[in-house]
N, C-alpha and C positions, 0 to 999 in steps of 0.2 A: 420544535423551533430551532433555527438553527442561529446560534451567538458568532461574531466573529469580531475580534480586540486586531485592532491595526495597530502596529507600533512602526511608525516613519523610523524609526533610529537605526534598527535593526540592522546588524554588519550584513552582505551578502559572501562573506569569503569561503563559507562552505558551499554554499550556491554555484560560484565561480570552480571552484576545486572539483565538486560532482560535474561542470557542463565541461569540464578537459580533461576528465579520467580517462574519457573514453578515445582521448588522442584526434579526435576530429574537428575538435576547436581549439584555435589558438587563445591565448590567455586574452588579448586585444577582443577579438568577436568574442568573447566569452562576457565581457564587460559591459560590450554594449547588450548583450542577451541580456544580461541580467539586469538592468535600465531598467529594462521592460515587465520586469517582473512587481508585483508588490508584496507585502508583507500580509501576512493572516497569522491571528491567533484564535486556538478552538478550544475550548475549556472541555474539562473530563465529564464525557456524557454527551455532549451536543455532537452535532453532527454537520460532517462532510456534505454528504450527500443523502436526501431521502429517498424510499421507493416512490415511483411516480413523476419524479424531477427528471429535468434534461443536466448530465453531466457535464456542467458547461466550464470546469475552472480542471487547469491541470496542476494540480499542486507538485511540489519539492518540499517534503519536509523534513526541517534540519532537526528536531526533536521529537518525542513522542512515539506512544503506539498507538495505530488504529485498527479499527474492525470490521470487515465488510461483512455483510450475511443477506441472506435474503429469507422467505416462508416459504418452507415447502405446501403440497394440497392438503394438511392437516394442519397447518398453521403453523407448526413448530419453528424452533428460529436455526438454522441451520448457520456455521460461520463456514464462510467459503474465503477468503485472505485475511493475515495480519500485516501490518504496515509498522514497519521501523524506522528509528531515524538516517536520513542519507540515501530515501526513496522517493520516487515520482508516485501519486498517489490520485487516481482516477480510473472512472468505469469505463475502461476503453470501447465497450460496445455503444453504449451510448454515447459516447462523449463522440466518436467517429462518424457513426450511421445518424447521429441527430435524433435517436428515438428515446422515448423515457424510459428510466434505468428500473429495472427490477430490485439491485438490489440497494443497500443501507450501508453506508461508512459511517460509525460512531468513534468518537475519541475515546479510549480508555485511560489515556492521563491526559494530562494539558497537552498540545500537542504545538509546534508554531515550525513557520517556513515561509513560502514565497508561491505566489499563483500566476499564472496568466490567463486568460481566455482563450476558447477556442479562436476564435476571428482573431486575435494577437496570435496565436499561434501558426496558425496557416501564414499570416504577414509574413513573421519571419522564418516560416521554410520558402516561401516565394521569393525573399530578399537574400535568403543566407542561405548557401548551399550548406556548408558545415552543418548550421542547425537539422537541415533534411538529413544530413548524413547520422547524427547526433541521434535524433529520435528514431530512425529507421533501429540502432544499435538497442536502443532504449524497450523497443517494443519486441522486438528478436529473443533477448535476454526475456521478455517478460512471457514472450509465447512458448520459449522453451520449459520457464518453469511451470510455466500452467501442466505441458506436458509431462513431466516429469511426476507431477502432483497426480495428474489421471492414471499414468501407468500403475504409479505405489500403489493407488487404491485396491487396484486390478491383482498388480504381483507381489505385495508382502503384505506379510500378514500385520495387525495391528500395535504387536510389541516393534514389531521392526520400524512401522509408520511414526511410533511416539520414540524411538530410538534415537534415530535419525533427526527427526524435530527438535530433542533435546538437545543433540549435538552440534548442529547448525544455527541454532535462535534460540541459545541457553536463557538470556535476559526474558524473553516471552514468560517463561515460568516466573519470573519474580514480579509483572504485572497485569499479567491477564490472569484471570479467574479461571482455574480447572473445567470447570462446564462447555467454556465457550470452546479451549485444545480440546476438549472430548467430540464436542461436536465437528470440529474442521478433523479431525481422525477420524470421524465415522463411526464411531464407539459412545457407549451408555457413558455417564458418569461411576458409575460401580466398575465398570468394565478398563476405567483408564485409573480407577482407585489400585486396582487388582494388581495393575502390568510395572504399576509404581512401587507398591510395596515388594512384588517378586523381583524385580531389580535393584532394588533396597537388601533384600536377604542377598542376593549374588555378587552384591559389592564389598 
């Protein structure tokens, strides 16, 4: 089931600041984007999005981590992204092609931001070139890291995969659970015990 806490009050100034980082929106159209936006909050545990749902909300969230994963054909729960604060956080495949998503976004803490809908969304890329320009940026950045994610799998080895992880998304270690990074590396839990304690003796 999924919970969601509205709080009207909510500043959007981090909202505003992430839609002009990227230099394609003026601060003025950035104001009015964000109008448009409303607030969510998703308590730790409840969920984004389920398997089975159409990903219909493109969140920005200013707080929190979340978890996508999907089941492999043995059931198992596989995590395939984590979501930080000062991320847009949606199943682009569904949420573009309009078909039900495969996989699951859970909150692993409280987690709070701003949504639009898909039909808000298309509006103002139709009304607002910036915004086209803005999301085009938004999704480039996110197809590259997916890229990037499939290569490592491919060309370094697993010390190298949780190396790297540690050093780019240090915070993930202080609130996600070991099993779920074990799983998004590809590795047992024994296996990401191992690579921790040998770089533990090395430091």
């Amino acid at each position: 089931m999924n919970v969601y806490i509205h709080d009207k009050k909510m500043d959007k100034t981090e909202l505003i600041l992430f839609l002009t980082a990227t230099n394609h929106i003026s601060r003025e159209k950035a104001e009015i984007i964000a109008d448009h936006f409303k607030p969510k909050s998703i308590a730790r545990n409840q969920f984004l999005l389920t398997e089975g749902q159409l990903s219909d909300e493109y969140f920005f969230m200013r707080s929190g981590f979340l978890r996508a994963f999907a089941y492999d054909t043995d059931g198992n729960d596989v995590t395939t992204n984590f979501y930080a604060g000062n991320q847009v956080v949606f199943e682009v495949s569904s949420f573009f092609n309009r078909t039900i998503s495969k996989e699951n976004i859970q909150a692993l803490t409280d987690c709070e931001g701003w949504y639009i809908t898909y039909a808000q969304l298309n509006m103002l890329f139709h009304s607002l070139q910036e915004f086209r320009e803005f999301g085009r940026s938004v999704l480039v950045k996110g197809f590259a890291s997916l890229k990037v994610r499939m290569l490592s799998m491919i060309t370094e080895t697993a010390e190298e995969r949780y190396a790297h992880l540690l050093q780019t998304n240090p915070k993930l270690f202080e609130h996600v659970p070991l099993k779920y990074i074990a799983s998004y590396l590809g590795i047992t839990d024994s296996s990401l015990s191992r690579i921790r304690k040998e770089l533990t003796k090395k430091q």
